[in-house]
N, C-alpha and C positions, 0 to 999 in steps of 0.2 A: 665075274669077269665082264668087263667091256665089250659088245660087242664090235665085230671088226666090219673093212667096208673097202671098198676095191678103188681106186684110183684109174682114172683115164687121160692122158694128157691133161694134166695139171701142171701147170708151169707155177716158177719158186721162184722166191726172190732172198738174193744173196746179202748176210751178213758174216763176215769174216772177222777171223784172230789167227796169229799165229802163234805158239804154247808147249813149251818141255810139258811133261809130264807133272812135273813138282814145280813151274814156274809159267808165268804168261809175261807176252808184249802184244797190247791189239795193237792192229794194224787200222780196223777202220770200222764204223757205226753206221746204223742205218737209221736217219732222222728227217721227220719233213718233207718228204718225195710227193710226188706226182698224185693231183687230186682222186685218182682214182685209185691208186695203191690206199691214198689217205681216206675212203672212205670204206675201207674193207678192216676195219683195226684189228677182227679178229685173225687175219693172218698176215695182218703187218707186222715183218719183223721190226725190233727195235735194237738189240743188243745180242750178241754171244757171251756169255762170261767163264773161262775156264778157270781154274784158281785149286792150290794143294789144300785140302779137307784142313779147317781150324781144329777137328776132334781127332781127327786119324791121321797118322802120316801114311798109311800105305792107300789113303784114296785122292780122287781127284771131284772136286765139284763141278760139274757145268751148270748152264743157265740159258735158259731161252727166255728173251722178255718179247712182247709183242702187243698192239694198242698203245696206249700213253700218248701223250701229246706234248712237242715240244712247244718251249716259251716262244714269240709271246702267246700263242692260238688260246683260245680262251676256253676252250673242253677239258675239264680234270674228270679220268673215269672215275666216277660212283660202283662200279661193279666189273667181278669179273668176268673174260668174254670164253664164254663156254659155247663151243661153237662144234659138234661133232662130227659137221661136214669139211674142218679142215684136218689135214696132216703134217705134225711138225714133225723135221728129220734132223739130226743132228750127226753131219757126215764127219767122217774121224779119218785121217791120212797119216799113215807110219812114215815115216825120213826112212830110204835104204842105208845101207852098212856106210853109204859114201858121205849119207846127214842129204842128201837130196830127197824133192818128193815130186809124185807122179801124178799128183793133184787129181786121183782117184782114188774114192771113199775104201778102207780097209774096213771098214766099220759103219753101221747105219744105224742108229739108234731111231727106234719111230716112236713117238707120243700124238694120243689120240684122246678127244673127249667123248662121252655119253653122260645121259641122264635117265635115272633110274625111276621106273612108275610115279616117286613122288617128286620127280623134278631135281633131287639132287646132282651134282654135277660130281664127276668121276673123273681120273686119270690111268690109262690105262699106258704102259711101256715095252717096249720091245726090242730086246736086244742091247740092252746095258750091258758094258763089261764088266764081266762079274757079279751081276744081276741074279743068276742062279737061272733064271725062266722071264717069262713075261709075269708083270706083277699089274696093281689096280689101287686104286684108294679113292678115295673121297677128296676133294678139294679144300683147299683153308686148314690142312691138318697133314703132318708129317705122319706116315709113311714106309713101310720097309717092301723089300726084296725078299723075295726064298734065303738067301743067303745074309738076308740083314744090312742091304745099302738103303739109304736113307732116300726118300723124294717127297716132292711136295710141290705143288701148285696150287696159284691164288693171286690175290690184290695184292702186292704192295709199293711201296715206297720207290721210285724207280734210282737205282744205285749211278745210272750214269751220270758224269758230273761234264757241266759244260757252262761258260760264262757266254749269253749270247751277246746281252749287250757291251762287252769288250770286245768283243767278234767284230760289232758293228763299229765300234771307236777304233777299230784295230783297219777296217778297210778303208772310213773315213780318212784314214792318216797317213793312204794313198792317195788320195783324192787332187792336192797339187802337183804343180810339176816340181820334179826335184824334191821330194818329198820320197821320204826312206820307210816309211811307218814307222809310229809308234806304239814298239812291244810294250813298255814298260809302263807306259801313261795308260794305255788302251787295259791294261789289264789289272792296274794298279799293284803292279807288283814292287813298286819301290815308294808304298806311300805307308803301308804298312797298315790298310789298311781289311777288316775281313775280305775273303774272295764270294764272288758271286757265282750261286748256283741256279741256273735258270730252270732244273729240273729239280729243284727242291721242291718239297710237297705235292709231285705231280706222281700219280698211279702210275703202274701200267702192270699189265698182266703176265704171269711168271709159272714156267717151267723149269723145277729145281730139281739133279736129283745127283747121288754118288756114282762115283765109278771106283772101280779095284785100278792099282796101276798096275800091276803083273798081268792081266789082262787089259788091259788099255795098250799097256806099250811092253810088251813082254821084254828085261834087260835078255840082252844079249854079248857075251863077255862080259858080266858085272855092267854094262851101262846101258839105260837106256832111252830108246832114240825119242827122237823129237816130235811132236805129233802134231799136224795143220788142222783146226777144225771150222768148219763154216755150219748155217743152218737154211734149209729152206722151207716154204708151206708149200701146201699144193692143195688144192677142192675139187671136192670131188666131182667126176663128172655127174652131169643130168641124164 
């Protein structure tokens, strides 16, 4: 097991989604910020992703990515950032009976790293629903639960998609007066030609793991409610 480690005013920084249980809509990403958040990568968030399990229908996948660099900055991580003195939290909010929420956490998932005598790096979690206990593994390698939910952390491939340089033809095309922008030039959406990914082949560092939905979002008369989730870091005090 991972060892654990006490938090002091740590202050977080917010990445949001909003997300049924068996469906998501983000709401908003976290890319590119303020040089000093951008020199700390290992607890720069970069993304949330909730999403219904490809293998199971009774789970739910989340995601914490954090480091990576968006286009055009010229750093693609080589490695991933095993950092023990941050804490990632992955807050979970229920909708009451009304589909409203109180944008306080019903659920706190904490993921935490260590390195063990030969320097390997570890994942350690707590409080997954339907996790069974706190569980641990090794990095770059999937992963179970007491109860058998699946996690994994490591390098890869970063899944957000975004065209910057149509971003940038898209604000240019504000730039006159009387000038409406252009979506469809700026984006090439009507040229037929491929889309551009500016975070293609670019790392970034990843927190994977399952959730139960009867625990996630327990139904209530046959349905169940809707769930907000955000994630934040925090370091530990000196």
């Amino acid at each position: 097991m991972l060892s654990k480690f006490n938090l002091r005013g740590a202050p977080g920084r917010l990445a949001a989604l909003t997300a049924l249980a068996v469906s998501v809509a983000v709401m908003s990403a976290d890319h590119a910020e303020s040089p000093g958040t951008d020199a700390d990568p290992a607890a720069d968030l970069a993304d949330v992703f909730i999403f219904p399990s490809p293998e199971t229908a009774s789970r739910t996948v989340a995601s914490i990515t954090f480091g990576g660099r968006s286009a055009p900055r010229s750093r693609i991580d080589g490695s991933f950032y095993c950092d023990p003195n941050v804490l990632y939290t992955l807050h979970i909010d229920r909708a009451d009976a009304s589909g409203n929420f109180d944008n306080i956490a019903d659920v706190e998932v904490l993921a935490k790293f260590a390195k063990n005598t030969e320097g390997v790096c570890g994942l350690q979690l707590e409080n997954v629903p339907g996790g069974g206990g706190t569980f641990s593994g090794a990095t770059e390698r999937v992963f179970t639960s007491p109860n058998g939910l699946k996690a994994f952390a490591g390098l890869r491939n970063d899944p957000f998609f975004f065209d910057a340089e149509g971003y940038a033809a898209l604000v240019a095309s504000f730039a006159g007066a009387g000038q409406s922008g252009d979506l469809v030039g700026a984006f090439r959406l009507g040229s037929g030609q491929a889309r551009r990914d500016s975070f293609a082949l670019r790392n970034v560092s990843a927190i994977v793991f399952e959730m139960s939905n009867d625990v996630l979002a327990p139904a209530v008369n046959g349905v169940r409610p809707k769930v907000r989730v955000w994630a934040t870091t925090g370091r530990v005090a000196a």
